[in-house]
C-alpha positions as CSV (number, residue, x, y, z in Angstrom):
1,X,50.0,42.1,30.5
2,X,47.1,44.2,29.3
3,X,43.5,44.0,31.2
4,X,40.7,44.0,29.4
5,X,37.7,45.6,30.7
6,X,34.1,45.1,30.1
7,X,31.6,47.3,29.3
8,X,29.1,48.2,32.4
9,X,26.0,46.5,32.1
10,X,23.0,49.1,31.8
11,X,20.1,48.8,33.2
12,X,16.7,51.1,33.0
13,X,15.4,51.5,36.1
14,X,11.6,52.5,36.4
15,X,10.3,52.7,40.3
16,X,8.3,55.5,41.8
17,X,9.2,54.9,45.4
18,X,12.2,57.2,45.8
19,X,13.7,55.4,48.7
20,X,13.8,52.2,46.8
21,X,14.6,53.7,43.6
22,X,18.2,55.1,45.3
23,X,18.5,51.6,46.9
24,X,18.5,50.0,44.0
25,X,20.2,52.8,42.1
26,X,23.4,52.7,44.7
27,X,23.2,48.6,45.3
28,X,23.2,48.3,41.5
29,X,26.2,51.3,40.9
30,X,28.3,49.4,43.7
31,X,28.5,46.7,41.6
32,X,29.6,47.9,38.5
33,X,26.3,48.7,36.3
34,X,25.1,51.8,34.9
35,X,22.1,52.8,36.1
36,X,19.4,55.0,34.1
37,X,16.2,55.8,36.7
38,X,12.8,57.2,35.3
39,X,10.1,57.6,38.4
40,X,7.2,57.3,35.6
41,X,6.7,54.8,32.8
42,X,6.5,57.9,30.3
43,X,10.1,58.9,31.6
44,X,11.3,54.8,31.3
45,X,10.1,55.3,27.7
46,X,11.9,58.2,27.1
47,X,15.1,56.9,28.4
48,X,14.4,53.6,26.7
49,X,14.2,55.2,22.9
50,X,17.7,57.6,24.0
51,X,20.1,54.6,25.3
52,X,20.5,50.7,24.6
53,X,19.9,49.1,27.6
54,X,20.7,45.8,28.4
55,X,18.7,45.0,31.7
56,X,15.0,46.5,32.5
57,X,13.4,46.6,36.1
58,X,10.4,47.6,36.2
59,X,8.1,48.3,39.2
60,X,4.5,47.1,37.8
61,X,2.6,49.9,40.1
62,X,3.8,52.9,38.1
63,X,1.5,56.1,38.8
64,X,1.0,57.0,34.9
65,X,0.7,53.5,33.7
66,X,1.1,49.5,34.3
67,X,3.9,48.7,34.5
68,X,3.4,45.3,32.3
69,X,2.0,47.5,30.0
70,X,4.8,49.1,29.7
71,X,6.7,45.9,29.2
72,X,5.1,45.3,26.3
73,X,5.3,49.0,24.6
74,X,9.3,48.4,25.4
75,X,9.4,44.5,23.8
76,X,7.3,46.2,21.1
């Protein structure tokens, strides 16, 4: 019997709090997804335009920007 397996989901992960960043980062990780973190929205969108990502968390306090703002320069 062959197993198939899945692809990780990815996520982009854009929080300035460190400590909740690498919560999320190793809660997310334990269960299977791959995580890409960015500490400023300008990092997010930097990741965002290199990788498809399939999930997008998004703290909406970032220090640069909004972070709906940044929402909509991702949907965009």
């Amino acid at each position: 019997m062959v197993s198939q397996r899945t692809a990780a989901t990815r996520v982009l992960l854009v929080e300035n709090e460190g400590p909740i960043r690498r919560f999320l980062v190793t809660t997310l990780e334990s269960e299977g997804h791959e995580v890409f973190e960015a500490a400023t929205a300008v990092e997010g969108e930097t990741l965002a335009g290199n990788r498809r990502i399939d999930v997008f968390l998004i703290d909406l306090g970032l220090p640069d920007r909004d972070g709906v703002e940044l929402i909509g320069q991702l949907r965009a």
